[in-house]
Jmol script that loads the backbone (N, CA, C; Angstrom):
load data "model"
ATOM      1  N   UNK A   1     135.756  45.971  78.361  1.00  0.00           N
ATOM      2  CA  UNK A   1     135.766  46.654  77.082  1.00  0.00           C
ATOM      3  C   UNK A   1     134.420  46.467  76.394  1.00  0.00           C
ATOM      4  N   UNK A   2     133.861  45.019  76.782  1.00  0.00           N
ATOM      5  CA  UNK A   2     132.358  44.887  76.070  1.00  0.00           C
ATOM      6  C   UNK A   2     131.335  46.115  76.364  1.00  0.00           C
ATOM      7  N   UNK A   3     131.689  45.724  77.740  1.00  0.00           N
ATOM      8  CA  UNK A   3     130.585  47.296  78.593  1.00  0.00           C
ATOM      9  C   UNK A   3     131.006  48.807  77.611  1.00  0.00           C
ATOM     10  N   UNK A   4     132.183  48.946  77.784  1.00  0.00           N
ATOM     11  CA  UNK A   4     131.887  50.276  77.341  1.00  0.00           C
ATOM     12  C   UNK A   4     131.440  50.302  75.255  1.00  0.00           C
ATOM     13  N   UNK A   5     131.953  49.420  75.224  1.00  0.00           N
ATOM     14  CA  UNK A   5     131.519  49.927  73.721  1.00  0.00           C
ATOM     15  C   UNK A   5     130.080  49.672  73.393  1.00  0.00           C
ATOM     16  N   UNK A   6     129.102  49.156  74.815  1.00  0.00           N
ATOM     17  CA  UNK A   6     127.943  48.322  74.569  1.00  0.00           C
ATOM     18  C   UNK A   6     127.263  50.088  74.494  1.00  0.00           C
ATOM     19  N   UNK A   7     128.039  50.871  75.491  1.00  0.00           N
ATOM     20  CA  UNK A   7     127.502  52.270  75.757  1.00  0.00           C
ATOM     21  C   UNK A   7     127.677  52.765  74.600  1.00  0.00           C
ATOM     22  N   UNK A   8     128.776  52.565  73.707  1.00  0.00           N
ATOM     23  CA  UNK A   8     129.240  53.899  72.416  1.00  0.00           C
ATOM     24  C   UNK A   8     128.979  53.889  71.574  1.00  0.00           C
ATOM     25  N   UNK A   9     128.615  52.621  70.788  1.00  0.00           N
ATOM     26  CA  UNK A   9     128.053  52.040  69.978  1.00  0.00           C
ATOM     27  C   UNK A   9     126.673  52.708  69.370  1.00  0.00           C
ATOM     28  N   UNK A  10     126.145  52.361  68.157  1.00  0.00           N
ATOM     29  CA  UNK A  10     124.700  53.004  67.832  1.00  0.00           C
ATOM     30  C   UNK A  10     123.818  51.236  67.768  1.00  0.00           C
ATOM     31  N   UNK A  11     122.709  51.709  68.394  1.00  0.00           N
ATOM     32  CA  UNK A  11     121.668  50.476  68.306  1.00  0.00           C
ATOM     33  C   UNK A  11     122.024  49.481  66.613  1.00  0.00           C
ATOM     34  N   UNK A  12     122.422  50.094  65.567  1.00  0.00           N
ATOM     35  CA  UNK A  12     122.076  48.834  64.928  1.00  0.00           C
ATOM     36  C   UNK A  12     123.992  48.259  64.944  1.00  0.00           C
ATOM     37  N   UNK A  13     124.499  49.227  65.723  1.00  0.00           N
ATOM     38  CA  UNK A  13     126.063  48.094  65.789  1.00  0.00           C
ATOM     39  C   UNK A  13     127.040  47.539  64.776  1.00  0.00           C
ATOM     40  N   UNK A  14     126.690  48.684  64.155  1.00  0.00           N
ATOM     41  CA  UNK A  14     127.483  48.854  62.579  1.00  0.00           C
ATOM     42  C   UNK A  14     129.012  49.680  62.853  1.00  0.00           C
ATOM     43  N   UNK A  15     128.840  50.734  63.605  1.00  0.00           N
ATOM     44  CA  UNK A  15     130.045  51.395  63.841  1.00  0.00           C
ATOM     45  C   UNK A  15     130.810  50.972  64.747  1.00  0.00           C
ATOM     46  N   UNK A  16     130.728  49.946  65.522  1.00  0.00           N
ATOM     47  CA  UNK A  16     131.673  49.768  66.632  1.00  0.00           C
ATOM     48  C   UNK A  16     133.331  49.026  66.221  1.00  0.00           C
ATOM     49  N   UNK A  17     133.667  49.489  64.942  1.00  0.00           N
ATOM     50  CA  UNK A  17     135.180  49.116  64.773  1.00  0.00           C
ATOM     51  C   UNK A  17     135.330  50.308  65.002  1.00  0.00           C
ATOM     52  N   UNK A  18     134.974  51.460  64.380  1.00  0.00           N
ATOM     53  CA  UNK A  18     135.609  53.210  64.586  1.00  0.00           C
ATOM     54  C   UNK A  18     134.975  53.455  66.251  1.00  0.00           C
ATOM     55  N   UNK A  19     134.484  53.142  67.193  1.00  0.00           N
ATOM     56  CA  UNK A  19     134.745  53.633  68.251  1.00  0.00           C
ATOM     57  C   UNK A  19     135.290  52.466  68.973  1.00  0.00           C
ATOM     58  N   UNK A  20     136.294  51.766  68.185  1.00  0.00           N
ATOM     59  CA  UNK A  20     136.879  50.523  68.935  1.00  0.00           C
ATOM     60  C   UNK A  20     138.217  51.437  70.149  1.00  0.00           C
ATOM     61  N   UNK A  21     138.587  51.701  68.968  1.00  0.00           N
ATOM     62  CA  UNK A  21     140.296  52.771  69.250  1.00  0.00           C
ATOM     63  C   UNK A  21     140.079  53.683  71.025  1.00  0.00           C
ATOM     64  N   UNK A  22     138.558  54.151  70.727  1.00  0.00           N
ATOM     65  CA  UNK A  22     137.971  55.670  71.699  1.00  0.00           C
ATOM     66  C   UNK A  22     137.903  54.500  72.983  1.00  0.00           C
ATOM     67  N   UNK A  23     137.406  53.121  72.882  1.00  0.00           N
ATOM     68  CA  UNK A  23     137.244  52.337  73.731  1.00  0.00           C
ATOM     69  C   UNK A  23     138.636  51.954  74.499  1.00  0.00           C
ATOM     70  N   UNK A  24     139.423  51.775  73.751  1.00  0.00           N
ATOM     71  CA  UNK A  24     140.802  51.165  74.366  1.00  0.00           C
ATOM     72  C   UNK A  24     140.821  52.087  74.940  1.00  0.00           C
ATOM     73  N   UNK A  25     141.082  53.457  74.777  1.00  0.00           N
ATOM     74  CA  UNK A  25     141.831  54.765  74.876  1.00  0.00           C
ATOM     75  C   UNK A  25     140.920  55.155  76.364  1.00  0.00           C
ATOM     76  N   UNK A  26     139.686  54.773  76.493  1.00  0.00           N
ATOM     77  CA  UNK A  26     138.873  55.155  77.937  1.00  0.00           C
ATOM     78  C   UNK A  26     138.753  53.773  78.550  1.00  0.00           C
ATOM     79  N   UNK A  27     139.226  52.569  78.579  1.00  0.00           N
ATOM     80  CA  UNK A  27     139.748  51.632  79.673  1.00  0.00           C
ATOM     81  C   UNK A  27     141.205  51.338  80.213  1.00  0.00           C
ATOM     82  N   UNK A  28     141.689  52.237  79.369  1.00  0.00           N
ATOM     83  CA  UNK A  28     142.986  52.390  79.360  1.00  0.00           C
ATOM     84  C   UNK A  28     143.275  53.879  80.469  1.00  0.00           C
ATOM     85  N   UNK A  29     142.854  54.791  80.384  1.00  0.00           N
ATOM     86  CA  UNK A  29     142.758  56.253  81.465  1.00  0.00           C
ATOM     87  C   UNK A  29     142.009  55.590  82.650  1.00  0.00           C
ATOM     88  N   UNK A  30     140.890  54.621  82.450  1.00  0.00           N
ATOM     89  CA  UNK A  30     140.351  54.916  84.064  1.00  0.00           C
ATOM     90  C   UNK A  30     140.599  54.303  85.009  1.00  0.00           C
ATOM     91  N   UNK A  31     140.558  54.556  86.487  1.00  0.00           N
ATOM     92  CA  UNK A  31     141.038  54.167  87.465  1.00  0.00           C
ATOM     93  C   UNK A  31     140.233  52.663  87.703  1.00  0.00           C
ATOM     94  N   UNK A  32     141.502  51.608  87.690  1.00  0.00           N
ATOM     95  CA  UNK A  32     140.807  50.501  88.341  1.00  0.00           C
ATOM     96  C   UNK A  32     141.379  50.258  89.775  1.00  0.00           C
ATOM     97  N   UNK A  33     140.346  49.867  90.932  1.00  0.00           N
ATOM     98  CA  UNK A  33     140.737  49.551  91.836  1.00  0.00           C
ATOM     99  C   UNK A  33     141.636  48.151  92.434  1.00  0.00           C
ATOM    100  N   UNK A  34     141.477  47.182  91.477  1.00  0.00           N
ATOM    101  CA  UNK A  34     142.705  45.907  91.660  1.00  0.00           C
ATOM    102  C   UNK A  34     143.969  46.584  91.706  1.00  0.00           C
ATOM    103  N   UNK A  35     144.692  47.576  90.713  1.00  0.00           N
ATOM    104  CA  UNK A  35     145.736  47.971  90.696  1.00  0.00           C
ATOM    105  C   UNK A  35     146.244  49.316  91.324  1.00  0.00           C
ATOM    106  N   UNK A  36     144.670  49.783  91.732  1.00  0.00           N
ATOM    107  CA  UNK A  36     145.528  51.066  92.651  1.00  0.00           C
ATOM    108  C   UNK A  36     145.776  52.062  91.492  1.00  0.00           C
ATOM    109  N   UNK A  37     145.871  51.920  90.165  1.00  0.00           N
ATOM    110  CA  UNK A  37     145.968  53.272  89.052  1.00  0.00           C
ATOM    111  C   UNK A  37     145.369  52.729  87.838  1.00  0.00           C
ATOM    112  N   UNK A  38     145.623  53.582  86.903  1.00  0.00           N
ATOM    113  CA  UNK A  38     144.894  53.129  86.020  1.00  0.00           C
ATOM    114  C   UNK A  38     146.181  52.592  85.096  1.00  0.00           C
ATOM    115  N   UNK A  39     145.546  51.921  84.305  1.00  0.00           N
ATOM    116  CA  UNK A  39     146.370  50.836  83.238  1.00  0.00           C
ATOM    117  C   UNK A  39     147.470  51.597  82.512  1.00  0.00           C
ATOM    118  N   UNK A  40     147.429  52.533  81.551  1.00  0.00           N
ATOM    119  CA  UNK A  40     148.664  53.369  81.603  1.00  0.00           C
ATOM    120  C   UNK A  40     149.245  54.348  82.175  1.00  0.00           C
ATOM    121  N   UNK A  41     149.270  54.405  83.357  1.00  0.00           N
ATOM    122  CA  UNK A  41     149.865  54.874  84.373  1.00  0.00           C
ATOM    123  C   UNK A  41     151.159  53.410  84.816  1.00  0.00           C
ATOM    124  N   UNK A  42     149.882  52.944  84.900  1.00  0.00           N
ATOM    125  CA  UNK A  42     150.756  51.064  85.412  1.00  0.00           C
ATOM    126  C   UNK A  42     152.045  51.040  84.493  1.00  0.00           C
ATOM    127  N   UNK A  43     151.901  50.736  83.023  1.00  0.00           N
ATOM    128  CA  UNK A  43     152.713  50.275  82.110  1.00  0.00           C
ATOM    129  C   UNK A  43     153.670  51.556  82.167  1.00  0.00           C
ATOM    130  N   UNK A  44     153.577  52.991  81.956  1.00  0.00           N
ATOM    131  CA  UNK A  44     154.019  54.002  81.783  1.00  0.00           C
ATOM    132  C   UNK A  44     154.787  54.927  82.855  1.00  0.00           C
ATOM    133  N   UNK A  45     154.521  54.551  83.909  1.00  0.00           N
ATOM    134  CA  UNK A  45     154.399  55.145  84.827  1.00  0.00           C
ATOM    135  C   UNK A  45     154.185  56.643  85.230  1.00  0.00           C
ATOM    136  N   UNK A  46     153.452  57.465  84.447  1.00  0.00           N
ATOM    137  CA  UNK A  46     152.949  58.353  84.168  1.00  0.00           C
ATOM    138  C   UNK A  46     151.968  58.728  84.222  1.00  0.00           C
ATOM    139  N   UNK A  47     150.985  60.173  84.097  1.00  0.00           N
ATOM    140  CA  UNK A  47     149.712  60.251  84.068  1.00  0.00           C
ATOM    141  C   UNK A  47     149.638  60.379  82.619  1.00  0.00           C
ATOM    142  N   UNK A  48     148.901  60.195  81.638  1.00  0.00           N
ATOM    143  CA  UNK A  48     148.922  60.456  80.247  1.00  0.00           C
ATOM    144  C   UNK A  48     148.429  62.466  80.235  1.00  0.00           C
ATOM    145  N   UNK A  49     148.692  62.674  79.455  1.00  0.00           N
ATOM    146  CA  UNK A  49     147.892  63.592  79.184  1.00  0.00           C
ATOM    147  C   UNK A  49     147.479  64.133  77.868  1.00  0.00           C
ATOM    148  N   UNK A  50     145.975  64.164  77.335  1.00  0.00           N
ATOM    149  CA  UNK A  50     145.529  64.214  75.456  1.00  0.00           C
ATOM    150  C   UNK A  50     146.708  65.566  74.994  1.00  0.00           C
ATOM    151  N   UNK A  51     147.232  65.323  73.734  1.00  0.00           N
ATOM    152  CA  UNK A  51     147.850  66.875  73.016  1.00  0.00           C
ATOM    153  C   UNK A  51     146.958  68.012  72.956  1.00  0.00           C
ATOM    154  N   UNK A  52     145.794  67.830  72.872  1.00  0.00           N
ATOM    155  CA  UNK A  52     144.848  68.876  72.731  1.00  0.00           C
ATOM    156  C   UNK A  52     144.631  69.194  73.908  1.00  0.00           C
ATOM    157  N   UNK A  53     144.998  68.769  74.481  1.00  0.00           N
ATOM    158  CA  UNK A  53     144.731  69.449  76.214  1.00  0.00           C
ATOM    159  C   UNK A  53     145.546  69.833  76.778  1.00  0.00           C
ATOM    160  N   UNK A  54     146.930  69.343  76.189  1.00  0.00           N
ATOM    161  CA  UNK A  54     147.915  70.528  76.446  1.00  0.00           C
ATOM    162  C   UNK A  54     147.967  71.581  75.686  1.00  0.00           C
ATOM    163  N   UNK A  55     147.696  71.278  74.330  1.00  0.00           N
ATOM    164  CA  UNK A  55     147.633  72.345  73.653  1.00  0.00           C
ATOM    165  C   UNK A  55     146.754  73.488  74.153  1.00  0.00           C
ATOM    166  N   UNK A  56     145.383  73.120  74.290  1.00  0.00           N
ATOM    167  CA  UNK A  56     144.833  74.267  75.063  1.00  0.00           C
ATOM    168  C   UNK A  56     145.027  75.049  76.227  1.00  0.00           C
ATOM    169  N   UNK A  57     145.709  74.188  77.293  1.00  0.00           N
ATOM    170  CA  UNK A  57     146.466  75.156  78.441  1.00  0.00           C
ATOM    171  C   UNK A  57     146.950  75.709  77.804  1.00  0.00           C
ATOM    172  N   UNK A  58     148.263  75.270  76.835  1.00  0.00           N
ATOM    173  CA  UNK A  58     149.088  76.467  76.472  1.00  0.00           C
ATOM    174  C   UNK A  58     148.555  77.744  76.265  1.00  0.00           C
ATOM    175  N   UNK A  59     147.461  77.459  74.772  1.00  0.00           N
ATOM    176  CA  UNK A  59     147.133  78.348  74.351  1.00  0.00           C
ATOM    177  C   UNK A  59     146.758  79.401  75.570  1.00  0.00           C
ATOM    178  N   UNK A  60     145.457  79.090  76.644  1.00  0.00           N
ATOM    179  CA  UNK A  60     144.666  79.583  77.507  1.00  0.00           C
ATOM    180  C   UNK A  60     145.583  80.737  78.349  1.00  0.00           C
ATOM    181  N   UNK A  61     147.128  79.984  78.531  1.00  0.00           N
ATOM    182  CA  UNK A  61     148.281  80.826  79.379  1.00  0.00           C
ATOM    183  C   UNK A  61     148.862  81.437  78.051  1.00  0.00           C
ATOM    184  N   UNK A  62     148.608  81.188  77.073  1.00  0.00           N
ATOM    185  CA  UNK A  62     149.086  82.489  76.122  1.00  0.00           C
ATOM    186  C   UNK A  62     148.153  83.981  76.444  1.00  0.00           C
ATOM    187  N   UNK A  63     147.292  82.912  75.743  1.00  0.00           N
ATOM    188  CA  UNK A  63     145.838  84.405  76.397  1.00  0.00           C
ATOM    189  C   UNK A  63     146.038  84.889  77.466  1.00  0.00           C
ATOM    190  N   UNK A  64     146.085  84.572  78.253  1.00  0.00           N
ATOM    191  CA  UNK A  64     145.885  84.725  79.935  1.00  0.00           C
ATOM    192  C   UNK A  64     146.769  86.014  80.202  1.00  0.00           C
ATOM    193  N   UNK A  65     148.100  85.793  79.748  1.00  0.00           N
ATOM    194  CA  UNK A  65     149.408  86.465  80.216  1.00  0.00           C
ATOM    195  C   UNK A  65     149.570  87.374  79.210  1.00  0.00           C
ATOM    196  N   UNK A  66     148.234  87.749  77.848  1.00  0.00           N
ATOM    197  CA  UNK A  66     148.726  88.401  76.632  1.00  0.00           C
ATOM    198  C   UNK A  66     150.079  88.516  76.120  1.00  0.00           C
ATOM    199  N   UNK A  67     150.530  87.468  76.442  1.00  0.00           N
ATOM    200  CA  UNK A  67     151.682  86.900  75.104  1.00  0.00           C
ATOM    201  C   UNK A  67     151.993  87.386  73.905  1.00  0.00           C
ATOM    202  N   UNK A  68     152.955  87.466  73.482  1.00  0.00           N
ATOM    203  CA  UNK A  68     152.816  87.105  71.640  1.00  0.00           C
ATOM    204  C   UNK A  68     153.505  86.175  71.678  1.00  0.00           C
ATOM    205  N   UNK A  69     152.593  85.369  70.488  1.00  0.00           N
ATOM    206  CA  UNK A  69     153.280  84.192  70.030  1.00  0.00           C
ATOM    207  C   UNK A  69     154.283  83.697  69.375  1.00  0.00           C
ATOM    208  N   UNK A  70     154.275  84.905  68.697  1.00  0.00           N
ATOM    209  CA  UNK A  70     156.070  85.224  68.210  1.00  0.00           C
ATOM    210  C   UNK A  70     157.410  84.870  69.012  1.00  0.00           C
ATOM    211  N   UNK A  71     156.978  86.113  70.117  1.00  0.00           N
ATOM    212  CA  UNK A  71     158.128  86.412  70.752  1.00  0.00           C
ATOM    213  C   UNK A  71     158.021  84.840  72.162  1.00  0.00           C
ATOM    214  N   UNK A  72     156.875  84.462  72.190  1.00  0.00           N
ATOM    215  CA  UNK A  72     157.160  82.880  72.969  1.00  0.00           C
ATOM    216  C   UNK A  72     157.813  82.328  72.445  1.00  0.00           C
ATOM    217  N   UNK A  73     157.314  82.284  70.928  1.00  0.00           N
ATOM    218  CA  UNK A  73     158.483  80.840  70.046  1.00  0.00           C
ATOM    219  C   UNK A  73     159.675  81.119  70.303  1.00  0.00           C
ATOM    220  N   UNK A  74     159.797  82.603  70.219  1.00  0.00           N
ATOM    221  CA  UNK A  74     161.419  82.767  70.256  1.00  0.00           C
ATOM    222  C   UNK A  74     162.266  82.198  71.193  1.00  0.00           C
ATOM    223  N   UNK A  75     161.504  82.367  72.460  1.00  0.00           N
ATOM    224  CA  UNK A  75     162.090  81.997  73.947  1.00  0.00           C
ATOM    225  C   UNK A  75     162.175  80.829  74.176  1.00  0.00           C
ATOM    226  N   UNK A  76     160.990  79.907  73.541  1.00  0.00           N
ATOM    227  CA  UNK A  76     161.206  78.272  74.107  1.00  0.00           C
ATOM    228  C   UNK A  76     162.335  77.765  72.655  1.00  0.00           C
ATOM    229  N   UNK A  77     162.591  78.226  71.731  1.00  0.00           N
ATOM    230  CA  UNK A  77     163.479  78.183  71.231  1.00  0.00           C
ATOM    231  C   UNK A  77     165.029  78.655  71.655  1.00  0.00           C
ATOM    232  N   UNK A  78     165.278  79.414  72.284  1.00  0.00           N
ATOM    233  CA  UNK A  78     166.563  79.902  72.920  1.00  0.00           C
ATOM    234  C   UNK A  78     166.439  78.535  74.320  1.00  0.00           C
ATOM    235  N   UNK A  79     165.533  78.782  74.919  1.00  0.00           N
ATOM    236  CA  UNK A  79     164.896  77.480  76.343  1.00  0.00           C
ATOM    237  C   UNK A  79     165.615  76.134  75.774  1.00  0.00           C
ATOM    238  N   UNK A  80     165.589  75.885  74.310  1.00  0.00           N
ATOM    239  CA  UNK A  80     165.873  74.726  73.602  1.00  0.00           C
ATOM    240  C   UNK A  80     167.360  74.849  73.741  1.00  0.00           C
ATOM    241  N   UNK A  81     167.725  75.936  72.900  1.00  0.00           N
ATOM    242  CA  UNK A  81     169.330  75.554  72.823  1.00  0.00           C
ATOM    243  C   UNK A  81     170.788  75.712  74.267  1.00  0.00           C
ATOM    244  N   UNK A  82     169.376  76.194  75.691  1.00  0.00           N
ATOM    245  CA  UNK A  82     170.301  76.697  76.650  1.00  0.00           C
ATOM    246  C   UNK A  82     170.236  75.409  76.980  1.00  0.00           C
ATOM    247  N   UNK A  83     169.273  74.740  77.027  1.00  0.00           N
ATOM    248  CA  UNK A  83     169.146  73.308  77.344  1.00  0.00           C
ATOM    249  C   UNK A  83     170.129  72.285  76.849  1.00  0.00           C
ATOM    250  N   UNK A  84     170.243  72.577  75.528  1.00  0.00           N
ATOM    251  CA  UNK A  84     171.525  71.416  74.761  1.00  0.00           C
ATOM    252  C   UNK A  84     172.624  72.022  75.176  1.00  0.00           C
ATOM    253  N   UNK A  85     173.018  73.273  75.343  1.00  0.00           N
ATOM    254  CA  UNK A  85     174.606  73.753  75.904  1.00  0.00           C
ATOM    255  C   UNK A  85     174.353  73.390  77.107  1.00  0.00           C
ATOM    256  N   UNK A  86     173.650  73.341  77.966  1.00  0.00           N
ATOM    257  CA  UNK A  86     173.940  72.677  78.874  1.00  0.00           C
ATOM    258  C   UNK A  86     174.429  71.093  79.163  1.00  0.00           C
ATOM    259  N   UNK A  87     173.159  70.759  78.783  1.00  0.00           N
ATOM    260  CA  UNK A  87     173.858  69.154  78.248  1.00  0.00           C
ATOM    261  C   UNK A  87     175.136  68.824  77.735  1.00  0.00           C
ATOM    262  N   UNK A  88     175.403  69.846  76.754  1.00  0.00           N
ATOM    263  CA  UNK A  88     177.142  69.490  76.073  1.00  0.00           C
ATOM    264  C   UNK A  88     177.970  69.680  77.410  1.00  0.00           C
ATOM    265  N   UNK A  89     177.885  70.531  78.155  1.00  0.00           N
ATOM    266  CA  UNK A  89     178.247  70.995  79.363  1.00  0.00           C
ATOM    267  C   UNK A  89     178.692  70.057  80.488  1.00  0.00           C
ATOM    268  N   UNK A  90     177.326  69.618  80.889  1.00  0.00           N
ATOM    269  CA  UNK A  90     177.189  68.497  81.327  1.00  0.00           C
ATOM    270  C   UNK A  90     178.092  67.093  80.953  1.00  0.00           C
ATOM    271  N   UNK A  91     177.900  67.085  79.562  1.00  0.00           N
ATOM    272  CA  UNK A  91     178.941  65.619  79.174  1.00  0.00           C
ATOM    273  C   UNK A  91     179.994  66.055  79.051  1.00  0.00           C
ATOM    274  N   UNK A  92     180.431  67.128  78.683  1.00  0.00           N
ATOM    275  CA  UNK A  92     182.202  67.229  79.123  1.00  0.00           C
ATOM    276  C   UNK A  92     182.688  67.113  80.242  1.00  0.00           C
ATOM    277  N   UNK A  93     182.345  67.433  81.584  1.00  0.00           N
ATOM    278  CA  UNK A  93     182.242  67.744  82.945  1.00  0.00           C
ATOM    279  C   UNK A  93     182.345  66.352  83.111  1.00  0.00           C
ATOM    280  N   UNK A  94     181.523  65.324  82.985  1.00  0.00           N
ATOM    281  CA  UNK A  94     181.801  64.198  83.316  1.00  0.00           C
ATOM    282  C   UNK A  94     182.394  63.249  82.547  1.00  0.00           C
ATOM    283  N   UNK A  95     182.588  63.676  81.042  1.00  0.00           N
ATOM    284  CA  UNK A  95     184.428  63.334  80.771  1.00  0.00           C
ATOM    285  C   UNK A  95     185.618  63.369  81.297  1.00  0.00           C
ATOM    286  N   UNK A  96     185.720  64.587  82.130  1.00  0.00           N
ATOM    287  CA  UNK A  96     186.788  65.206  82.316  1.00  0.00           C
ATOM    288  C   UNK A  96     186.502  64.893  84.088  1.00  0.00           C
ATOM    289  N   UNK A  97     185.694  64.186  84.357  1.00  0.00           N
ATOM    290  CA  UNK A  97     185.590  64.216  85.449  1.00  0.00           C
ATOM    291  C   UNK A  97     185.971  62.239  85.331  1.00  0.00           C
ATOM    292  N   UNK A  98     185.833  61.907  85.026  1.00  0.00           N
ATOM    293  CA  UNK A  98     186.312  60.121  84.246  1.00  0.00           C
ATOM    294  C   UNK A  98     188.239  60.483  83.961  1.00  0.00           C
ATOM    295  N   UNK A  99     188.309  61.211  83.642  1.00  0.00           N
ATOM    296  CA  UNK A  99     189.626  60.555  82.803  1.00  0.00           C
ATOM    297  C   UNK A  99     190.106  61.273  84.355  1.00  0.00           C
ATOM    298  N   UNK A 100     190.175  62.526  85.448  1.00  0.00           N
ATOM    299  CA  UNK A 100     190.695  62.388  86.379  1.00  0.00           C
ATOM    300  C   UNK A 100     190.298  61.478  87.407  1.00  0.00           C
ATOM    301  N   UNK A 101     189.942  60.721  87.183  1.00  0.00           N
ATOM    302  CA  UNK A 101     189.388  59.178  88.279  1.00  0.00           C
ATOM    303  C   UNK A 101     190.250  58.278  87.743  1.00  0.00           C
ATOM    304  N   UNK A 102     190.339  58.167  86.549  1.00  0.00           N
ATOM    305  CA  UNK A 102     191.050  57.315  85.923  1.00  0.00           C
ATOM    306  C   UNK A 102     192.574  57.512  86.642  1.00  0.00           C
ATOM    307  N   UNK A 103     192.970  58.481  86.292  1.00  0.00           N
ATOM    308  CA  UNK A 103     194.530  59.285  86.986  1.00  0.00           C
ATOM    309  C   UNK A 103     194.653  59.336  88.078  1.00  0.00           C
ATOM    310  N   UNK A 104     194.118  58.889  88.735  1.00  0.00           N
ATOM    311  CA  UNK A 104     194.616  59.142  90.177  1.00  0.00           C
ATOM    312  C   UNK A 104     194.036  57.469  90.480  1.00  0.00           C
ATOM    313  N   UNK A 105     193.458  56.807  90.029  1.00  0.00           N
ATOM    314  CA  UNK A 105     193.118  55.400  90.276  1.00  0.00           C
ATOM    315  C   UNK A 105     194.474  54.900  89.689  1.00  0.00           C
ATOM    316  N   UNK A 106     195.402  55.453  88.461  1.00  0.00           N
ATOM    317  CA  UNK A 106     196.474  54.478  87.954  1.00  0.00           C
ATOM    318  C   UNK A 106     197.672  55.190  88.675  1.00  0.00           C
ATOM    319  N   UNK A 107     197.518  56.451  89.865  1.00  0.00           N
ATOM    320  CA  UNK A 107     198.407  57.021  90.572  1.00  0.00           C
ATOM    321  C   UNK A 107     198.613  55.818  91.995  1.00  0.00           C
ATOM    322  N   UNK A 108     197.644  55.213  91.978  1.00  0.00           N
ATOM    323  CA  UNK A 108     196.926  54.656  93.300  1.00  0.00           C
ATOM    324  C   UNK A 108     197.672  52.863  93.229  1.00  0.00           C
ATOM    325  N   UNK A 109     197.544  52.695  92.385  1.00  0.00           N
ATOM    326  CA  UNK A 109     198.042  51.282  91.504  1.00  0.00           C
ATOM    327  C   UNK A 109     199.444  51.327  91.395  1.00  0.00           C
ATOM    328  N   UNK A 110     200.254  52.029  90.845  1.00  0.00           N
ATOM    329  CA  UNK A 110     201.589  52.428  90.861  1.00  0.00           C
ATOM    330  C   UNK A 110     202.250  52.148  92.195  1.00  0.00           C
TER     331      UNK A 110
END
end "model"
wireframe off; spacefill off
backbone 0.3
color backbone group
């Protein structure tokens, strides 16, 4: 961490609490070779990825596909609620899939 902030830093070394944060945040993404990934990948098990960089794909495949942005919201909004009926879906199914296990486990016992 010394190294890199020795890089980010300005010669008289006044600012290096505000590029403290930028420091964690780039020894933290890069690949170290002791562990085979990088440090939050390790803890996370994930690749991180910045919001602004998803944000900009998005945007880029808005452009790309001339979209409206309207009628996207609309869809990942409907995307949202097919998703929770499903889920409700889902947990009834395996309610109802419990209480007949149950019934035929106290058919079994009998």
């Amino acid at each position: 961490m010394k190294q890199i902030l020795e890089k980010v830093v300005n010669k008289n070394r006044k600012d290096w609490s505000m590029k403290l944060v930028d420091t964690l945040w780039a020894y933290q993404m890069t690949y170290k070779t002791l562990i085979g990934t990088s440090p939050y990948k390790f803890v996370y098990g994930k690749v991180c990825h910045l919001p602004l960089e998803l944000e900009y794909k998005a945007y880029w495949a808005i452009k790309e596909f001339n979209l409206d942005l309207k009628l996207s919201e609309e869809k990942r909004i409907l995307q949202i609620q097919e998703l929770e009926e499903f889920r409700f879906h889902s947990y009834d199914n395996a309610k109802i899939y419990k209480e007949r296990t149950k019934l035929l486990q106290g058919k079994r016992i009998k």
